[in-house]
N, C-alpha and C positions, 0 to 999 in steps of 0.2 A: 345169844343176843348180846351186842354192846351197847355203852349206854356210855355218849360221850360228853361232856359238861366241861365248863370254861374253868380254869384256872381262877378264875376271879367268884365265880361261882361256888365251885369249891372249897374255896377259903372263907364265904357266907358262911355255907350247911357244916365245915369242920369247925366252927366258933361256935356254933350253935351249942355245941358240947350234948348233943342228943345221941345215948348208944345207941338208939334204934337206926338213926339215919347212918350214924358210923358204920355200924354190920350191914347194909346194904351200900353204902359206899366201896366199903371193900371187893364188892361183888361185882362190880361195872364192868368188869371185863368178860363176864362171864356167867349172866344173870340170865334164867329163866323165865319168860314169856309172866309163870306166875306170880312170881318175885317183885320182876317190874310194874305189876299193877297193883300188887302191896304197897309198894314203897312210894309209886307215885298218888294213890288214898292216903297216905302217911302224911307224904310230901302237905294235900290241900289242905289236911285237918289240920297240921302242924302253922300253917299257913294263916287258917285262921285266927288261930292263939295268939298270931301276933298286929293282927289288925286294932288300930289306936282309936280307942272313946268311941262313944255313942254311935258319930258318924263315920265308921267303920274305916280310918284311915291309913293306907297303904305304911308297910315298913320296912324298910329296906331288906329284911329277914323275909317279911311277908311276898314281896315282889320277886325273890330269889327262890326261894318254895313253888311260889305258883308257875314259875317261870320252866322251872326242872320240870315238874309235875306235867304241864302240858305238854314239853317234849316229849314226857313217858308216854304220855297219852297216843300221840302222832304217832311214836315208832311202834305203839302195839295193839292199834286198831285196826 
């Protein structure tokens, strides 16, 4: 399985400076069905963590997370 993500994307999740998201980035070319549903659970909970105050508000980290994640989603259901 490939797993293709935007340039502008990429440059979100590689600032992130998260090795986990790193080691499955590396993998896009050539990621296993189980992999891709790792990293896209990775992807929401990481997601979470960056939602703002109380009223849970969107961060540009967070909208770029959730964003990848449901493409994971799409290409492997």
């Amino acid at each position: 399985m490939q797993i293709k993500i935007s340039k502008e994307d990429l440059k979100v999740l590689k600032r992130i400076k998260d090795p986990k998201i790193n080691k499955y980035l590396n993998k896009l070319e050539n990621i296993n069905e189980d992999e891709a549903i790792e990293f896209m659970e990775y992807l929401y909970d990481k997601a979470n963590e960056y939602l703002k105050g109380k009223d849970y508000k969107d961060a540009p980290e967070s909208i770029v997370l959730e964003k990848v994640a449901d493409y994971i989603y799409d290409k492997t259901k």
